[in-house]
Phi, psi and omega in degrees: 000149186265105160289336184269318166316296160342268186332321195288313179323283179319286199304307201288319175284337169299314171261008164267001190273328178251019139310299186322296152332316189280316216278351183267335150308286213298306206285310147002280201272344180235267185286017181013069185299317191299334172256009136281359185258322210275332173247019143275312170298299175298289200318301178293033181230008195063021178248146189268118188269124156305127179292295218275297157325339195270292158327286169330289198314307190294297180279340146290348201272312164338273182283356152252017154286310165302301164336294188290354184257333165279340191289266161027297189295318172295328161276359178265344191276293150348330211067353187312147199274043167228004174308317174291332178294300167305348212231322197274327195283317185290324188276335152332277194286005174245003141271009147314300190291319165286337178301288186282087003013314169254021185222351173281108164292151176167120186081023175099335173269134188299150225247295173278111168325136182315349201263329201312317218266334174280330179306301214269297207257017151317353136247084147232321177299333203254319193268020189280328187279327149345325204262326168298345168311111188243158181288181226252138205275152216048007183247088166330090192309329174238142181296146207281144182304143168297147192257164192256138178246169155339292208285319174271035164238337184087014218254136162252173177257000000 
């Protein structure tokens, strides 16, 4: 992989996985939409929706997309031949984790509002392209072993 494009890739899915994380803090600490959609929902049925459940969910969904996506980085950076596994493994699971954001339901109603669920997969959309990134034809993505002579073995003639 042409590493520094790689790296841009990785790094751009890394800080939109701790967007995330910033913009369900802001939204926490102020207007708080999510417990209001979330007690649009929940009241009429006579039930008290958790804030804190709500949030929690949002900012786990976050810091393990960022974990995987810094592991990613670190074998893509390394050059390690297990980078593209990581990076396809990291954009795997955090549209799992945005697939259920945009798909849970209870009363008939989405649990999370649409914008949330475009949040959670928006880095799996920005490091996905990392893995098409390919090195340049005759140019190894990972470096070649040194080769050993006679002379640098210690072996005399």
């Amino acid at each position: 992989m042409r590493k520094s494009l790689s790296v841009t890739f990785v790094l751009t899915a890394l800080g939109l996985s701790l967007l995330l994380s910033v913009v369900a803090l802001a939204d926490q600490l102020g207007a708080r939409s999510l417990v209001d959609h979330a007690d649009a929902v929940y009241a009429p049925h006579g039930k008290d929706p958790s804030a804190g459940l709500l949030y929690g969910t949002l900012h786990l969904v976050a810091g393990l997309g960022a974990v995987l996506w810094v592991l990613a980085l670190r074998s893509v950076w390394a050059g390690g031949r297990w980078a593209r596994a990581l990076v396809v493994t990291a954009a795997v699971v955090v549209v799992l984790l945005a697939l259920v954001l945009l798909t849970s339901r209870e009363y008939d109603e989405q649990i999370w509002p649409l914008r949330w669920g475009v949040l959670a997969l928006l880095p799996a959309l920005a490091g996905l392209p990392a893995v098409a990134v390919r090195a340049p034809r005759g140019v190894s993505a990972t470096p070649a072993a040194p080769r050993t002579t006679a002379s640098s073995t210690g072996r005399t003639s």
